[in-house]
Steps between C-alpha positions, in 0.01 A plus 500: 500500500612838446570799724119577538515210640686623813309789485162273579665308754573814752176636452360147599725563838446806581105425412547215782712702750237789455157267607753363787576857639118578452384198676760610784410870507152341556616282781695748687209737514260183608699418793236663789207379240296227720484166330685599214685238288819599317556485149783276352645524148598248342726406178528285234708488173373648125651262231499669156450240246737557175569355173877478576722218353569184661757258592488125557527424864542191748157578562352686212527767301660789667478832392803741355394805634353631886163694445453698854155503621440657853283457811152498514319682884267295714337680750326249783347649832594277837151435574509215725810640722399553848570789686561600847173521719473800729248559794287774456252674759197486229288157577366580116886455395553166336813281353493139347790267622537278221370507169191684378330839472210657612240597253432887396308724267541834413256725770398692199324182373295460790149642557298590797613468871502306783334125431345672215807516279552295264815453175366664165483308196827443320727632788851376527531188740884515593716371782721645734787469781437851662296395799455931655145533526264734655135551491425822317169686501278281340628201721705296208873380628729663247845536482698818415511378136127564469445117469180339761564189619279207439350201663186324556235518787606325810257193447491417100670264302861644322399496137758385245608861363562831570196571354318342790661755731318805658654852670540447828282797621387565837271753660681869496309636738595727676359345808430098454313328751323137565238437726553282802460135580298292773723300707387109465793323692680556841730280668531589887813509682514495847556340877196363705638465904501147610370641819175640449223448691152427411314756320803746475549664139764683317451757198686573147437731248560405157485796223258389201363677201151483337430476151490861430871530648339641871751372771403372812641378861288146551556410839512095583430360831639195627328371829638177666192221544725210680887381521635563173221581340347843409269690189584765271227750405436842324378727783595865314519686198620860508576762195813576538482814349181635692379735197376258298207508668453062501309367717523112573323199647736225612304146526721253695577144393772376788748269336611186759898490533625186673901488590705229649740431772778681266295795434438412188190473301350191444322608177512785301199688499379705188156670495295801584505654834205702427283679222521893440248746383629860385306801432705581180360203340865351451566112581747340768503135584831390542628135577690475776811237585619428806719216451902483412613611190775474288653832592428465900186641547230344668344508872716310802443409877781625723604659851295729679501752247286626231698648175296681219753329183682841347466281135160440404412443102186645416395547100331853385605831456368828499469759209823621378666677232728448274895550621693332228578265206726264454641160368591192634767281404233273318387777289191593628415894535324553802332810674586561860220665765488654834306235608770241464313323210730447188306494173657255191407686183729374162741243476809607314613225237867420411509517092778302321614430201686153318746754321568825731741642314288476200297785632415848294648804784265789499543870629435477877700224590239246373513216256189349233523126328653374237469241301868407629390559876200314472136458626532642875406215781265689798613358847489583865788524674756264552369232242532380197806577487407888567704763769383575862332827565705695750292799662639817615788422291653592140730392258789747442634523139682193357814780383878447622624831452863327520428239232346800285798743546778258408228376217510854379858526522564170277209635271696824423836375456299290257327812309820677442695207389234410226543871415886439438421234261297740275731777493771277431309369211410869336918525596546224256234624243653793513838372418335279229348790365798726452649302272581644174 
């Protein structure tokens, strides 16, 4: 091949070297960019095919004359290289350890608010590794990229695409409440003396709520009727806040408890102790346990002394408002109240792919499908071969600014040496032209 030839070859080089730098330059200024995936470019040789005369050879014909070719740029983003995690102090922050992404649509393609919204027809449906979320004014989880994160209602079945996938949208508010909840269990806690007489009693109070989230101190009796054996009833029923304004009507049904010689029930009891009328119209009848439980509680015979148990579980809550959201480490988004009652809302699905690095990037730190990437596969955390969710965490940028520096350094040494090869080529075409 002639000169030109030369001539090709550098600009092939410096073609490459250029793309490298770029892909670094892009890197460098990525490296605080959460969940971002550096960009590696790769080369490969450029054979230029000529007519050029042959030689027989030991193993075939061999030609007289070198034809240069060059180098030919591929460009392929790290996708599936982990970065570090980092604890954050948002509980709507969010990292995957492992492989996976969470699934995202541009906030612009989503209409309405609240549970209302919903993904317009034709919107992107892309993936992503930046897990910084925050509710925004009409209660959709988006990320500083503009992109909502989906997931599907704590309850249905995952479908089998992205296109199965809703905004995770919650009330915005401002003020969120939910009504309360009767209590319907109570395990008691708590010493009977060994030495009671006949017909002596001892009293605990026990907090319950109604049905329309009213609380109330019930007050239990126990009265001794023999040697180790005694009844439990309802004798009270108090508002505890007295401006409600509820009145109530407290119908005894005594419960019989018998111990023995270790102070230890013989049976566990579970009933009524009584039935309750209110003047709100609200409902209470909780079922009551007196025996041993797996955590401890329960009723015992002991000493001379009677101890009110500082541990007892009773069910209900009142009304309460909403305090918080956030995510647990099985990918469930959850509201938080004041009333101690945690509400499970969406379940976040871990999306993967057979091919990762087959993936189309997008502006926004987001990548679509391709037909080398794949059909994506909808899981929930930590199966099927899909990441764990890690709340409260995210996933710092995949850049080593020391591999990309001496990456850069190699890459310009690189540039200017392919530019020696073409000005020593218009050197000798210059020579070759300055003959007379």
């Amino acid at each position: 091949m002639s000169l030109l030839g030369i001539f090709v070859t550098g600009v092939t080089g410096i073609n490459a070297q250029a793309q490298k730098l770029g892909a670094i330059s892009d890197n460098i200024s990525n490296a605080n960019t959460d969940g971002y995936k550096p960009t590696d470019v790769e080369f490969q040789t450029l054979v230029t095919q000529t007519d050029a005369p042959t030689i027989p050879g030991s193993t075939g014909p061999e030609p007289v004359n070198y034809a240069p070719g060059g180098v030919i740029p591929t460009p392929r983003q790290l996708v599936s290289l982990q970065g570090l995690l980092t604890s954050t102090s948002s509980n709507t922050d969010v990292a995957i350890s492992g492989n996976g992404f969470f699934a995202v649509t541009p906030e612009s393609s989503i209409t309405g608010s609240g549970t209302s919204a919903t993904i317009d027809k034709g919107a992107t449906l892309a993936v992503t590794r930046a897990g910084s979320f925050v509710m925004d004014a009409n209660g959709l989880l988006t990320n500083s990229a503009g992109y909502t994160l989906l997931g599907t209602p704590v309850g249905s079945t995952l479908p089998t695409s992205l296109t199965g996938l809703v905004p995770v949208a919650l009330d915005p508010g401002p003020t969120v409440t939910v009504p309360g909840s009767a209590t319907t269990q109570v395990t008691l806690n708590g010493n009977l003396p060994a030495t009671a007489t006949l017909g002596s009693s001892n009293q605990l109070s026990v907090g319950v709520y109604d049905s329309a989230g009213v609380e109330y101190s019930l007050g239990i009796t126990f009265t001794n009727t023999g040697t180790n054996t005694w009844t439990a009833a309802a004798t009270s029923l108090t508002p505890v806040n007295s401006t409600t304004g509820v009145t109530t009507t407290v119908s005894s049904t005594p419960q019989s408890l018998t111990f023995d010689s270790n102070g230890q029930l013989t049976t566990s009891t579970l009933g009524s102790l009584g039935t309750f009328t209110l003047s709100n119209g609200a409902t209470l009848s909780p079922t009551f346990s007196f025996g041993a439980s797996t955590s401890g509680l329960g009723l015992t015979q002991f000493g001379s002394t009677f101890a009110n148990g500082d541990s007892q579980q009773v069910g209900g809550a009142g009304a309460g408002y909403r305090t918080g959201i956030a995510v647990t480490n099985t990918g469930v988004v959850q509201e938080i109240y004041s009333n101690g009652e945690t509400i499970p809302r969406y379940q976040l699905p871990v999306v993967t792919y057979i091919n990762p690095q087959g993936l189309e990037p997008e502006t926004g730190n987001v990548w679509i499908a391709t037909q080398q990437s794949g059909k994506a596969a909808i899981n929930l955390p930590n199966t099927g071969g899909a990441g764990q969710i890690m709340p409260a965490e995210l996933e710092q940028s995949s850049v080593d600014l020391a591999t990309e520096f001496e990456n850069m350094i190699v890459s310009e040494a690189t540039y200017q040496a392919n530019t020696k090869t073409i000005t020593t080529a218009n050197s000798m075409w210059q020579t070759l032209t300055d003959l007379r």
